[in-house]
C-alpha positions as a LaTeX table, in Angstrom:
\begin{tabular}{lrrr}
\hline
Residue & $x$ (\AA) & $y$ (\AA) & $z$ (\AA) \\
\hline
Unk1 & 3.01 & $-19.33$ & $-9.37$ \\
Unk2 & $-0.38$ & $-17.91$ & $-7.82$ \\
Unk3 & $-1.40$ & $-15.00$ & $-5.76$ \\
Unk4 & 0.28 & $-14.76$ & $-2.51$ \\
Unk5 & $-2.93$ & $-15.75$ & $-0.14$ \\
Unk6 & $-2.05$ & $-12.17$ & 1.60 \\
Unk7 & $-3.41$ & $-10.53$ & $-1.34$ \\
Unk8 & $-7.30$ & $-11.20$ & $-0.30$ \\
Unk9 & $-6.76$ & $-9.66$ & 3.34 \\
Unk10 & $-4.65$ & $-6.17$ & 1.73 \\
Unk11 & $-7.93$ & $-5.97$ & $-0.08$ \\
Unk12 & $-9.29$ & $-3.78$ & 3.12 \\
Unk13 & $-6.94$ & $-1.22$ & 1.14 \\
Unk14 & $-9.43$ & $-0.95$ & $-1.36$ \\
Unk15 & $-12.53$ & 1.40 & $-2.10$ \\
Unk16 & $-15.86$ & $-0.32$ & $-1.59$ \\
Unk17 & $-18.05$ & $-1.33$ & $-4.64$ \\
Unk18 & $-20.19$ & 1.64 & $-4.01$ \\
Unk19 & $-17.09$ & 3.79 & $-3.33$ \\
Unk20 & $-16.02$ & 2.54 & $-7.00$ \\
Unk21 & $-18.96$ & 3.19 & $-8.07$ \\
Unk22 & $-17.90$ & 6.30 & $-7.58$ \\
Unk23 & $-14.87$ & 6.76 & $-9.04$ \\
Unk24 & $-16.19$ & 5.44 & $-12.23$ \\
Unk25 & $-18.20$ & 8.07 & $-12.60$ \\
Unk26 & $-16.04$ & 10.79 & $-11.66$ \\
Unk27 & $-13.26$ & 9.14 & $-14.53$ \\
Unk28 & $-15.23$ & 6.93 & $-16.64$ \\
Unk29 & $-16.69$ & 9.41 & $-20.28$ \\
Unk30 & $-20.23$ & 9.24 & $-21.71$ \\
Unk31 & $-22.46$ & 5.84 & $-21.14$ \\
Unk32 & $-20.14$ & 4.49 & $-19.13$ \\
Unk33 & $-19.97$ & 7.34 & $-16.37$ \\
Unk34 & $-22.95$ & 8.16 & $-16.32$ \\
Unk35 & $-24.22$ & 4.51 & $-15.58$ \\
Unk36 & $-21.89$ & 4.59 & $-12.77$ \\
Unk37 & $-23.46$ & 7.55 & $-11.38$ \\
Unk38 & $-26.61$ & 5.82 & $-11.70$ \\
Unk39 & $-25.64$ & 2.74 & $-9.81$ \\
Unk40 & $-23.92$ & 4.94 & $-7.19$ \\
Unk41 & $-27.49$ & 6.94 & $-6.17$ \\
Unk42 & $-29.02$ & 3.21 & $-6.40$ \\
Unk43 & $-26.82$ & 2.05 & $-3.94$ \\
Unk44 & $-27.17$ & 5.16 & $-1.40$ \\
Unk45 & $-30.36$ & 6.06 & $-2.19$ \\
Unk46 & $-29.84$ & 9.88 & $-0.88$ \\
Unk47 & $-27.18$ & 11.37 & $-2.45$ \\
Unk48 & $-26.79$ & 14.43 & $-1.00$ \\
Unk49 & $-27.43$ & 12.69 & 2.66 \\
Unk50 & $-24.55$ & 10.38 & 1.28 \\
Unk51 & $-21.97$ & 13.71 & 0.85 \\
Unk52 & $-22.85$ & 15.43 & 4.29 \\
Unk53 & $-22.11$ & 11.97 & 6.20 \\
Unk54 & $-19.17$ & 11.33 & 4.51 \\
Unk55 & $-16.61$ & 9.42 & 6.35 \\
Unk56 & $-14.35$ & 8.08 & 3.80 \\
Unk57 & $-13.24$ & 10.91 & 1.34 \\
Unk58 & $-15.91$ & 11.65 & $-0.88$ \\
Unk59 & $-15.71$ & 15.10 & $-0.47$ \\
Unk60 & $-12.63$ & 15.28 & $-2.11$ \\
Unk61 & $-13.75$ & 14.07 & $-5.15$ \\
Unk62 & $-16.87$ & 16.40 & $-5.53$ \\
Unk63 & $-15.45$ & 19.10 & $-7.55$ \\
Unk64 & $-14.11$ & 16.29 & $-10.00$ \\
Unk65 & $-17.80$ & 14.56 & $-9.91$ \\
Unk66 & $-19.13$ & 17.68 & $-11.10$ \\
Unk67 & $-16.92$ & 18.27 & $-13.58$ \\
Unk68 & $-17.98$ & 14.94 & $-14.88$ \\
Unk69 & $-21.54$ & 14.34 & $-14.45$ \\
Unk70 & $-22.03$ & 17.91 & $-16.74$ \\
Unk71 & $-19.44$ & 16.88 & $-19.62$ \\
Unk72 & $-21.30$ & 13.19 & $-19.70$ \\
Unk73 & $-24.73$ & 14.69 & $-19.42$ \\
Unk74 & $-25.57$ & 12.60 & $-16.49$ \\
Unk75 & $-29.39$ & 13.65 & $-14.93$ \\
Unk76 & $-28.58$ & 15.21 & $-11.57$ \\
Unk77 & $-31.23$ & 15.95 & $-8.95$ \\
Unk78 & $-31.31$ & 19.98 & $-9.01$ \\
Unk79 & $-30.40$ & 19.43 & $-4.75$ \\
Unk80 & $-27.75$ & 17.59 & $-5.06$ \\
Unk81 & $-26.25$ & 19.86 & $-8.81$ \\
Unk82 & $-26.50$ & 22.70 & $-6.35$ \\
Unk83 & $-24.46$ & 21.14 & $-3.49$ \\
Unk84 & $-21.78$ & 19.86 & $-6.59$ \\
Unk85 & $-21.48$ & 23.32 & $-7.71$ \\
Unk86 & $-20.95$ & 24.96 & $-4.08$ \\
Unk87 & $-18.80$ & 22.55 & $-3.19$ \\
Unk88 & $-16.82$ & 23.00 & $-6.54$ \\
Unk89 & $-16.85$ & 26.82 & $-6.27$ \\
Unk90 & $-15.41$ & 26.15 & $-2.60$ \\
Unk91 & $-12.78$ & 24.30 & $-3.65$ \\
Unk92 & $-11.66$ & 26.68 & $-6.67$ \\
Unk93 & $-11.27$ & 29.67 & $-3.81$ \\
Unk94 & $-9.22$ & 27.29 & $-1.51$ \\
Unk95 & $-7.17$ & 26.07 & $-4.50$ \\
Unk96 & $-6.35$ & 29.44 & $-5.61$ \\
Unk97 & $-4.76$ & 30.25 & $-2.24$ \\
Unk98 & $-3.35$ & 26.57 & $-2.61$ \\
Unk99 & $-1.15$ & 28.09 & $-5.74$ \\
Unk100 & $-0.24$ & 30.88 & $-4.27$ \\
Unk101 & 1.13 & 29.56 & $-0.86$ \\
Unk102 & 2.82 & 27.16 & $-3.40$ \\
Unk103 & 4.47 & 29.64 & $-5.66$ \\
Unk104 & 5.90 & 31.79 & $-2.91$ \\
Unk105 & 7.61 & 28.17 & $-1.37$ \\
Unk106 & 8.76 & 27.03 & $-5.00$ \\
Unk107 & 10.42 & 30.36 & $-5.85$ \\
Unk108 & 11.87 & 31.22 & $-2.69$ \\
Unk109 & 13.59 & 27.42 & $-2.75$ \\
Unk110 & 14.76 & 27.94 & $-6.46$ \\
Unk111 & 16.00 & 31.45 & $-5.46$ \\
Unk112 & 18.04 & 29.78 & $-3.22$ \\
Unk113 & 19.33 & 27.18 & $-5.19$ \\
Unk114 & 18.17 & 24.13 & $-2.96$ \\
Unk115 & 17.30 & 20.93 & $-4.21$ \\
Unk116 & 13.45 & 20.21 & $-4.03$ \\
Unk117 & 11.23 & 17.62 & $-5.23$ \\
Unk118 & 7.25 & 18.51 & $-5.60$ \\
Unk119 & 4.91 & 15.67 & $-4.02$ \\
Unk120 & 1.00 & 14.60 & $-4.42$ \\
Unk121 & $-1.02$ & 17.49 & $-5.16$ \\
Unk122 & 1.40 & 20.30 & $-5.99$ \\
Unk123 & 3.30 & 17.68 & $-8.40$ \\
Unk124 & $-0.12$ & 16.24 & $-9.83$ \\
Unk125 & $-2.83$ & 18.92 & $-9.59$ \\
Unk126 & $-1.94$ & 20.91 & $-12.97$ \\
Unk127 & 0.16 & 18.19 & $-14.66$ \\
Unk128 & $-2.94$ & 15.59 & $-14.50$ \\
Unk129 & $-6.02$ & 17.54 & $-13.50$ \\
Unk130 & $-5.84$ & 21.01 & $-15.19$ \\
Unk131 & $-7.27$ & 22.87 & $-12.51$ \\
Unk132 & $-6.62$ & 23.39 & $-9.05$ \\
Unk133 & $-10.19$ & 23.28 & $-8.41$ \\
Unk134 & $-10.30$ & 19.32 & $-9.52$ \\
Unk135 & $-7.64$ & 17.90 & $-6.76$ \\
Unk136 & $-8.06$ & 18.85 & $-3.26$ \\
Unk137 & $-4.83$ & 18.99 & $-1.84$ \\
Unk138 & $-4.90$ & 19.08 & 2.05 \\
Unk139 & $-1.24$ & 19.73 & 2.48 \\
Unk140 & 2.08 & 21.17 & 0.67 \\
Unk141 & 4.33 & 18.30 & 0.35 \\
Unk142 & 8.40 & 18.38 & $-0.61$ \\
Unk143 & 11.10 & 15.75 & $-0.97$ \\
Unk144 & 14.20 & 17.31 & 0.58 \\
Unk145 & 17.64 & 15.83 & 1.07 \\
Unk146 & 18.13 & 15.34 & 4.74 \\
Unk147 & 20.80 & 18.13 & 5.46 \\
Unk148 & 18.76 & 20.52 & 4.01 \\
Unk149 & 15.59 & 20.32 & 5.89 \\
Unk150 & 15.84 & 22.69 & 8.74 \\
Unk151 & 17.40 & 24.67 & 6.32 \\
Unk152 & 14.63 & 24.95 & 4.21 \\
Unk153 & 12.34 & 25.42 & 7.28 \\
Unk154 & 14.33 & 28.36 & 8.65 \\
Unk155 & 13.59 & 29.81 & 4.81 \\
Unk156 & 10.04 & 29.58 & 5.07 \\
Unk157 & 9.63 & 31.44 & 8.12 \\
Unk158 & 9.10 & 34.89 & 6.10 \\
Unk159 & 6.59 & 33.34 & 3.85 \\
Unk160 & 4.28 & 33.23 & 6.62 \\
Unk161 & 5.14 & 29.73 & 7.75 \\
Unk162 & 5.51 & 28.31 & 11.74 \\
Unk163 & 7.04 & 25.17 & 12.68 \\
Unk164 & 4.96 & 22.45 & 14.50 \\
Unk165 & 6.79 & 22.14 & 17.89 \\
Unk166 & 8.02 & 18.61 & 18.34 \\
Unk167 & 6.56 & 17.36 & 14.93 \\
Unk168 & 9.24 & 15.40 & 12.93 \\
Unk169 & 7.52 & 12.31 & 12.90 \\
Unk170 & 7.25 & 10.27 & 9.56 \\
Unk171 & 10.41 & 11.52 & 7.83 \\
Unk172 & 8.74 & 15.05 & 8.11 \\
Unk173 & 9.14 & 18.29 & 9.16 \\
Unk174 & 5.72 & 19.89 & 9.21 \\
Unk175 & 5.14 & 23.71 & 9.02 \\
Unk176 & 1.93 & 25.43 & 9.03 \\
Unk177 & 0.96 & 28.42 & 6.88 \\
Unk178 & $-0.84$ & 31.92 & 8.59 \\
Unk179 & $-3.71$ & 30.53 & 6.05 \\
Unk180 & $-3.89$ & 27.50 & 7.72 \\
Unk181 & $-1.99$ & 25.71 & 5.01 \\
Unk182 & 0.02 & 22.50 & 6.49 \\
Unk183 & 3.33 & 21.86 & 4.77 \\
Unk184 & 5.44 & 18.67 & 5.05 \\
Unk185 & 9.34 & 18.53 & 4.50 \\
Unk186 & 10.22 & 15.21 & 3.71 \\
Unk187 & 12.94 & 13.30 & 3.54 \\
Unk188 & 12.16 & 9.94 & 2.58 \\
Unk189 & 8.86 & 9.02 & $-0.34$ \\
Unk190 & 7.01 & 6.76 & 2.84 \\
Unk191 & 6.03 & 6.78 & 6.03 \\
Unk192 & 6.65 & 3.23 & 6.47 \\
Unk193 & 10.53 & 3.65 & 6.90 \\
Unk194 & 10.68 & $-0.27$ & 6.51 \\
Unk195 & 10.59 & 0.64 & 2.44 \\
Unk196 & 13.48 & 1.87 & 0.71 \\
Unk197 & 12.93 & 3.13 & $-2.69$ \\
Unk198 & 15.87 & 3.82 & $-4.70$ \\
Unk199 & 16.09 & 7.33 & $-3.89$ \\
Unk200 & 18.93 & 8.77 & $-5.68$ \\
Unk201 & 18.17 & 7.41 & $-8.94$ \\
Unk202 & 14.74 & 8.54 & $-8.51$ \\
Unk203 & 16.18 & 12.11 & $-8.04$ \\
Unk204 & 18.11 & 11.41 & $-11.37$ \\
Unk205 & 14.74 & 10.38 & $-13.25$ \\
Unk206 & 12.75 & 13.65 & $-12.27$ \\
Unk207 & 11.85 & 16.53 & $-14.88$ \\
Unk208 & 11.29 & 19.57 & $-14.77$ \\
Unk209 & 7.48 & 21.36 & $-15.03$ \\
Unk210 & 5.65 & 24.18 & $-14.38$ \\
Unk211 & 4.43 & 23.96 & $-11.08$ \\
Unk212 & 2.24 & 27.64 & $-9.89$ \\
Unk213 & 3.90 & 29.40 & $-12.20$ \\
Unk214 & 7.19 & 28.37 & $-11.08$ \\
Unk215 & 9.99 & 25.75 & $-12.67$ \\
Unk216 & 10.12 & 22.83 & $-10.25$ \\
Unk217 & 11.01 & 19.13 & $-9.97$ \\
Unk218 & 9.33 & 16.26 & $-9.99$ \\
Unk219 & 9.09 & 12.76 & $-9.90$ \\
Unk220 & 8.98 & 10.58 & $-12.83$ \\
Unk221 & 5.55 & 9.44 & $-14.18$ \\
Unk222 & 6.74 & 5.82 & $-13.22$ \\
Unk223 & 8.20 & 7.02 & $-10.01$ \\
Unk224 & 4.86 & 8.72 & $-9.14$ \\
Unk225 & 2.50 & 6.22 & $-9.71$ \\
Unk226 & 4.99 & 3.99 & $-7.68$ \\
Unk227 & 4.80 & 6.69 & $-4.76$ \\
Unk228 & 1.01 & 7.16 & $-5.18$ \\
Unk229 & 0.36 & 3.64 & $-4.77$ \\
Unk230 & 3.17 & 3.32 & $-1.70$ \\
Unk231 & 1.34 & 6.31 & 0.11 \\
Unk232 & $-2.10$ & 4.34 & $-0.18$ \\
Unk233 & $-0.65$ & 1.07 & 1.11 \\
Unk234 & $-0.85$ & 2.97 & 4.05 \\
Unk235 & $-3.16$ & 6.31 & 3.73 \\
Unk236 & $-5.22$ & 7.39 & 6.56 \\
Unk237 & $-8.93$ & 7.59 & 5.36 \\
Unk238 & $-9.67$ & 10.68 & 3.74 \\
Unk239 & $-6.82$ & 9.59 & 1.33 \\
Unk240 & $-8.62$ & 6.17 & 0.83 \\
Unk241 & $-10.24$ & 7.42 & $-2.80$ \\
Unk242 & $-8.21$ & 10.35 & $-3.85$ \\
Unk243 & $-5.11$ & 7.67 & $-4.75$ \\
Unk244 & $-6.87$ & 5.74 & $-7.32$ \\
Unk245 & $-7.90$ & 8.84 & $-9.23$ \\
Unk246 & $-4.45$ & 10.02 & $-8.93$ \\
Unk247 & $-3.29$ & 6.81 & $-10.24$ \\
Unk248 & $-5.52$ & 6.62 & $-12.86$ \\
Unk249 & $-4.96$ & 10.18 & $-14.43$ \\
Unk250 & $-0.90$ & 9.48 & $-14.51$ \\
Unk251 & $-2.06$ & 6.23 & $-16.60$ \\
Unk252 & $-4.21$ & 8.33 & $-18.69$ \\
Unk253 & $-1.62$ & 10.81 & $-19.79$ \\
Unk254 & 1.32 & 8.75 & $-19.66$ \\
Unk255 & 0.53 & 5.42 & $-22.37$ \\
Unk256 & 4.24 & 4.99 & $-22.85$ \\
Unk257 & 4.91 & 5.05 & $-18.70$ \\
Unk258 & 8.22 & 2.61 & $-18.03$ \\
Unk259 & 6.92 & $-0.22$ & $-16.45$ \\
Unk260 & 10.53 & $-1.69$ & $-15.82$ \\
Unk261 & 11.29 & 1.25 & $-13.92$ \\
Unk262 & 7.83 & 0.71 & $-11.60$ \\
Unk263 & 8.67 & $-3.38$ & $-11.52$ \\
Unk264 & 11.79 & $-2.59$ & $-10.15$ \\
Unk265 & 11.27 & 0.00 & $-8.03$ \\
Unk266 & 8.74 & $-2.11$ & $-6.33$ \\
Unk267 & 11.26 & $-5.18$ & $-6.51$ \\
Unk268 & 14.31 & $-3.13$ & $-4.60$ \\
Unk269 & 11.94 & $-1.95$ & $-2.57$ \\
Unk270 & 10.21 & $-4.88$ & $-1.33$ \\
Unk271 & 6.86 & $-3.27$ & $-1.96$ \\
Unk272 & 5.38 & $-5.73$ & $-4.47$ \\
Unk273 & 2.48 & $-7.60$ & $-1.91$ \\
Unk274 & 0.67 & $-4.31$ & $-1.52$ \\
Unk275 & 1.00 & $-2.98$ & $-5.05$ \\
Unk276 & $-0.07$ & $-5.96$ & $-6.64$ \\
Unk277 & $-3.18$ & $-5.49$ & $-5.05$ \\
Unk278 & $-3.72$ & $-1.96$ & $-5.86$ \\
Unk279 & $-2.51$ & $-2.40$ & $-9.53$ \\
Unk280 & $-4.91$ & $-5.10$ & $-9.60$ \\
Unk281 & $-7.87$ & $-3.01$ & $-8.21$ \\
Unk282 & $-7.20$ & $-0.49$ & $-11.23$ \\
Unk283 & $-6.89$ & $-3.11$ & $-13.77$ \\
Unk284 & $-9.85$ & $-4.47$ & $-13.08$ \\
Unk285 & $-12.59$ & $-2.59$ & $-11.15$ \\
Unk286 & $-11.42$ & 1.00 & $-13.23$ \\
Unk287 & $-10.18$ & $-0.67$ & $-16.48$ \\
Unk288 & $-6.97$ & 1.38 & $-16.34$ \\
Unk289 & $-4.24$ & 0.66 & $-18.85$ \\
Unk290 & $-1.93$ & $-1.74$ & $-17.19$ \\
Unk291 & $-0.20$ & $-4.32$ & $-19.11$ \\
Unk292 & $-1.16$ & $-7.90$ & $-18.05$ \\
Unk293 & 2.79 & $-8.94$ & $-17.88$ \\
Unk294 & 2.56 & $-6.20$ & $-14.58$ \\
Unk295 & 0.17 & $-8.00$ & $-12.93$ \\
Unk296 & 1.60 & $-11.05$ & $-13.45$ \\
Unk297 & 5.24 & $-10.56$ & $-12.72$ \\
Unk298 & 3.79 & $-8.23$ & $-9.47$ \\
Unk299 & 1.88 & $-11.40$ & $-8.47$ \\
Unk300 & 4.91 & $-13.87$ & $-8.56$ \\
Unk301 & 6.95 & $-11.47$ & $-6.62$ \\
Unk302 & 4.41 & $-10.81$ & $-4.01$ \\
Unk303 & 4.24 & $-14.74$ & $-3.83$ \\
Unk304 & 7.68 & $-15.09$ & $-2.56$ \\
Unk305 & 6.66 & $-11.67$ & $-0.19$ \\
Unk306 & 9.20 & $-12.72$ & 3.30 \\
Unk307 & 7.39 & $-13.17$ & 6.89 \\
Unk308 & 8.56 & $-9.11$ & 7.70 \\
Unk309 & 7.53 & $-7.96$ & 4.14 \\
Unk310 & 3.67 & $-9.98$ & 4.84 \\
Unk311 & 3.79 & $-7.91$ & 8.37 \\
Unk312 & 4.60 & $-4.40$ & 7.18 \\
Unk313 & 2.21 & $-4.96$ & 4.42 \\
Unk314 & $-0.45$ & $-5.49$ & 7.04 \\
Unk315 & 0.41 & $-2.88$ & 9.29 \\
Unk316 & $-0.46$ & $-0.54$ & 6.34 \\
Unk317 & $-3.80$ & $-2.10$ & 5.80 \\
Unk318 & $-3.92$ & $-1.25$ & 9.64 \\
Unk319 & $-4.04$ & 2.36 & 8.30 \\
Unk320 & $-7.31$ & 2.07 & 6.02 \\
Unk321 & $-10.36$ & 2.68 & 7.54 \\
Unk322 & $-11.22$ & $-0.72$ & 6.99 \\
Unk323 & $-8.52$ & $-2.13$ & 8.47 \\
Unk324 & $-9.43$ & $-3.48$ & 11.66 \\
Unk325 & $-8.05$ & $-6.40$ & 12.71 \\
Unk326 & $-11.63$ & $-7.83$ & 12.49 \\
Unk327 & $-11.74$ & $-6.87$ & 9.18 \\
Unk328 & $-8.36$ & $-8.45$ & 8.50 \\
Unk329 & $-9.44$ & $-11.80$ & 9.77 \\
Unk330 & $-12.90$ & $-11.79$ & 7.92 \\
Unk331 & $-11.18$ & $-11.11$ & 4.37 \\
Unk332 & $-8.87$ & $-13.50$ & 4.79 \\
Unk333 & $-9.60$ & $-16.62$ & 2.71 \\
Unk334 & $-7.71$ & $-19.43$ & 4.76 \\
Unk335 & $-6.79$ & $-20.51$ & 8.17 \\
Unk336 & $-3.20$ & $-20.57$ & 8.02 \\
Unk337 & $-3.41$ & $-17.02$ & 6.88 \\
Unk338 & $-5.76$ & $-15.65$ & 9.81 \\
Unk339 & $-3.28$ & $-17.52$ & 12.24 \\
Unk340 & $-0.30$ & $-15.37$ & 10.53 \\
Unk341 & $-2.30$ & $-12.00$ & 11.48 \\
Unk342 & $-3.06$ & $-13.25$ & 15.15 \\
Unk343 & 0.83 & $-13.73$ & 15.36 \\
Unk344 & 1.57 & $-11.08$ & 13.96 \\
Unk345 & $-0.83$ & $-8.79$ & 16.29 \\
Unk346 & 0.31 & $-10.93$ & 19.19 \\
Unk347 & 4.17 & $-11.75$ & 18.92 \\
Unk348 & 5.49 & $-10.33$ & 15.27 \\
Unk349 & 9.07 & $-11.01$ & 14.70 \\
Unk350 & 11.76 & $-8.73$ & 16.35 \\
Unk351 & 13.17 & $-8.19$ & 12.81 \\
Unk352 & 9.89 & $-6.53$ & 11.74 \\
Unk353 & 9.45 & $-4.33$ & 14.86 \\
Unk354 & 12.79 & $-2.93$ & 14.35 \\
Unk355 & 12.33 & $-2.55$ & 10.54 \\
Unk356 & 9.25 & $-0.31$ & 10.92 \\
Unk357 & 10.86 & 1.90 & 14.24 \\
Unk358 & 8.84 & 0.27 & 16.89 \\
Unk359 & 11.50 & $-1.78$ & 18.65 \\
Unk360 & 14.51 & 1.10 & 19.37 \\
Unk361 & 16.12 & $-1.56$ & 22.20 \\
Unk362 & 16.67 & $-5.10$ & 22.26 \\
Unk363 & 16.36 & $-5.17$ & 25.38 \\
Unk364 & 12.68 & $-3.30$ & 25.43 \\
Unk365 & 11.22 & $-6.70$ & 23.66 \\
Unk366 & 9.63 & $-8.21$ & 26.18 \\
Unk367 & 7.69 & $-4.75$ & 27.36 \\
Unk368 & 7.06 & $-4.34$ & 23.61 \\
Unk369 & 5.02 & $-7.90$ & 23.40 \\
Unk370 & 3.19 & $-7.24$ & 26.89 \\
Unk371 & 1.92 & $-3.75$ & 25.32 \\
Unk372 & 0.71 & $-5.36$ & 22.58 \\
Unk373 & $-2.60$ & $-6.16$ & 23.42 \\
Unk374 & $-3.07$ & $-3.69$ & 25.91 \\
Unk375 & $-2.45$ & $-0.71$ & 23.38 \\
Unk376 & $-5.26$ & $-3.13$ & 20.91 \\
Unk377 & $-7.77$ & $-3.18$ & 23.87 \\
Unk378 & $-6.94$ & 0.51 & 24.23 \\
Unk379 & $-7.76$ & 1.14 & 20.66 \\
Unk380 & $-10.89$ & $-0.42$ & 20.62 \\
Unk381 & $-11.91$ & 1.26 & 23.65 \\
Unk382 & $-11.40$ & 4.60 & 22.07 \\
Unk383 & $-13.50$ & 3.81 & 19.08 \\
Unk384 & $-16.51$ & 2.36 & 20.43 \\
Unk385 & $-16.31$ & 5.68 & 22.37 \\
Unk386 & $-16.47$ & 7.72 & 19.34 \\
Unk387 & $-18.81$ & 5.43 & 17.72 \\
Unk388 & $-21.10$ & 5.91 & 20.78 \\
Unk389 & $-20.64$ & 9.86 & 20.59 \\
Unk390 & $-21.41$ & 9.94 & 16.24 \\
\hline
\end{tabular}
């Protein structure tokens, strides 16, 4: 059985070949990396002009890229080794009050004996990066059991911490430190409530590690790469690089990872259409260590992907900053599949509105398929606005 025909239009997920370009040469040792840097500044031509306009994320990775370019040797313009070291140094003073906010939240949660899980960049920055100058980490995020969320909230009031009125949107609770340090209580791994990971066995997988200084919780090296990859089936764009690098380092130090436990994760969850794709991407633009039987058995479950899984998955891509529906249509490499997303933008099942929170009524259908394309011709609007005003 092939690849589901879906899989070419979730590519809009992906980074662009000069955005892999990249990444290669931020993670890619020696010759290899430092060709990679070379093709990047071919394909930009200005490198430093390239940073300051950033729009999709680089930014992030420019403490990493200088880490890199000096261990492979790579021949940096002295302009642009001078804005990789500032931006580095910046980084290392934000990510030093990074650990601290973080060890004043882990301890005070372990003092009190409640349940916690550590998420993205508190769980990853130390155990895959070694620095908290390599990972920038825009927010704090936690995996909390439902009941104890406000809870926990109420805690972290000392600390420092003020609650964002009205702001439990996404399965979070969101907080904001007097450094200007968000912080997200969660309660389920994805914004997209539509997938259900199996949470409490997840909880039974996770380890302890040394998180800031303090003993903490976290997920499973299969369980995070599944959550890494579920997080950029639908990341907003500053996230749109920062994923695969994530990704790649949990391959990197975990050879043995249990790919059963990922496979059926992904399986229970009905999450294998996007993360075929993104697996894929790894495999094969980054040369990351996945197992062909992965791709293969991701690729004949995403084939059998259900009309509401095929939606959600696009109203991920919707999130990446190439996902316009424009850009849906043009990467699309049939007919019958372009006429799916025009249904689907038009008149998408009832089952799927209700699945991902956007239908709370039955009886609020009909309003909900007249908005439709009002709220599209609204969005468009809005960003030829901006457009006109960058």
């Amino acid at each position: 059985m092939g690849r589901s025909p879906l899989c070419d239009t979730l590519a809009v997920l992906l980074p662009t070949p000069h955005e892999t370009a990249l990444l290669r040469a931020c993670l890619h040792t020696g010759e290899p990396g430092r060709e990679a840097w070379g093709a990047w500044c071919e394909r930009v031509g200005d490198a430093k002009a390239a940073f300051k306009e950033d729009r999709a994320g680089i930014k992030r990775l420019l403490p990493l890229l200088s880490t890199a370019l000096q261990a492979n040797g790579a021949v940096v313009d002295s302009a642009v080794l001078s804005y990789l070291r500032a931006a580095y140094v910046t980084e290392e003073l934000r990510g030093a009050t990074y650990r601290r906010v973080c060890a004043s939240v882990l301890s005070t949660l372990t003092a009190h004996g409640i349940p916690v899980l550590a998420l993205k960049g508190v769980a990853l920055t130390e155990q895959l990066y070694g620095s908290w100058a390599l990972r920038h980490s825009h927010d704090i995020d936690l995996l909390l059991r439902d009941e104890d969320c406000e809870h926990v909230a109420r805690l972290l009031l000392p600390l420092g911490f003020v609650t964002v009125p009205a702001h439990r949107r996404s399965g979070a609770l969101r907080l904001i430190h007097s450094s200007g340090l968000p912080l997200e209580l969660h309660t389920r791994l994805f914004r997209l409530p539509f997938y259900r990971p199996p949470l409490e066995e997840m909880w039974g997988r996770s380890h302890t590690r040394v998180l800031a200084g303090v003993p903490s919780r976290i997920l499973s090296p299969a369980d995070n790469l599944f959550h890494v990859c579920g997080q950029a089936s639908c990341c907003r764009g500053r996230e749109s690089l920062q994923w695969a690098c994530d990704a790649w380092y949990l391959l990197l130090r975990h050879p043995n990872l249990d790919w059963d436990v990922l496979l059926d994760a992904s399986s229970r969850s009905r999450f294998a259409l996007p993360l075929s794709v993104l697996l894929a991407y790894l495999a094969r633009e980054l040369q990351a260590p996945i197992p062909a039987f992965v791709i293969e058995r991701l690729d004949a479950c995403a084939s059998r992907a259900d009309a509401i899984e095929r939606q959600v998955a696009l109203l991920g891509a919707r999130s990446a900053p190439r996902g316009t529906f424009r850009s849906l249509l043009r990467h699309s490499a049939d007919w019958l599949t372009r006429a799916e997303i025009v249904k689907w933008m038009l008149l998408p099942s009832p089952q799927y509105l209700r699945s991902t929170g956007q239908l709370l009524t039955w009886w609020s259908l009909p309003g909900s398929y007249l908005m439709r394309p009002l709220r599209y011709l609204a969005r468009r609007s809005k960003h030829r606005v901006r457009r006109g005003m960058s």
